[in-house]
C-alpha positions in Angstrom: 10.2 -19.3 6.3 6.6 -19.3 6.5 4.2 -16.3 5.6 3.6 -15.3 9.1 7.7 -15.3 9.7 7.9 -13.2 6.3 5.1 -10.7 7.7 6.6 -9.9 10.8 9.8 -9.5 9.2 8.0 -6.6 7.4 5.7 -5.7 10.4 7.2 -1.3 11.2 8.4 -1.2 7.3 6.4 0.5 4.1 5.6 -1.5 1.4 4.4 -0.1 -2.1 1.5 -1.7 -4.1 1.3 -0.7 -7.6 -2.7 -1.4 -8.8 -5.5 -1.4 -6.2 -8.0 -3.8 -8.2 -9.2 -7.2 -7.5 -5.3 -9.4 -6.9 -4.0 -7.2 -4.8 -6.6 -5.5 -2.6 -6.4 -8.6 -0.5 -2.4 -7.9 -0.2 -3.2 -4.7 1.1 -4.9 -5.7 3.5 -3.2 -8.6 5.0 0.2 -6.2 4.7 -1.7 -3.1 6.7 -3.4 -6.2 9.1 0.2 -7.2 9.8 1.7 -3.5 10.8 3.2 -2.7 7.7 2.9 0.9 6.6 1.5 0.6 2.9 1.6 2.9 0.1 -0.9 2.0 -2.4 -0.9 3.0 -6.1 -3.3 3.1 -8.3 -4.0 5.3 -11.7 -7.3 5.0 -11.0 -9.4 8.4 -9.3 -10.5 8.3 -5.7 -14.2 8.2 -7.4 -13.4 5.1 -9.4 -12.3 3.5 -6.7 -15.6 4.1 -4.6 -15.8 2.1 -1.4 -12.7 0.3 -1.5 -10.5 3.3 -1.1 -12.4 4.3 2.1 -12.3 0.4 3.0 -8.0 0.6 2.6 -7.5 3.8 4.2 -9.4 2.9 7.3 -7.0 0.1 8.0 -4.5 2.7 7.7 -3.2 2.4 3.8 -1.8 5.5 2.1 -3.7 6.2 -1.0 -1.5 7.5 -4.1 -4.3 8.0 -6.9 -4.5 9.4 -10.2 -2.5 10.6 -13.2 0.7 11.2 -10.8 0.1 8.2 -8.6 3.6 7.4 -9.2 4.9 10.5 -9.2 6.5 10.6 -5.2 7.5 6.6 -5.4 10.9 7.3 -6.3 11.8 9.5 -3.0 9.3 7.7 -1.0 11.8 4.7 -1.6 14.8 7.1 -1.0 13.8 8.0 2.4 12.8 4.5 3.5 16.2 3.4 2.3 17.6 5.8 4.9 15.9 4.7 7.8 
């Protein structure tokens, strides 16, 4: 299978990403360039993030930041599960 075969096999279905920094910002990216719905996780404040964060949610990622950033992961992946 080849990575284009692998993201359209994920293209309509959310994927988490635990840490927005410098590995996997470029994930994000490619995931949200390839229709996947992506929840991104990250400890860090909206603040400390800075441009990146505006930079993810305008190609359409979900920002969870903060001290609870992993606080709604557990049902998020219960009601993906579902679908």
């Amino acid at each position: 299978m080849t990575i284009q075969e692998y993201l359209s096999s994920l293209r309509g279905k959310t994927a988490a990403v635990l840490g927005i920094g410098v590995s996997n910002t470029p994930l994000i990216e490619l995931l949200c360039r390839n229709g996947v719905q992506v929840i991104a996780c990250d400890k860090k404040s909206r603040e400390d993030l800075g441009e990146r964060a505006k930079q993810l949610e305008a190609l359409g990622a979900h920002l969870q930041l903060g001290e609870g950033y992993l606080d709604d992961l557990r049902e998020i992946g219960r009601a993906s599960c579902r679908e």
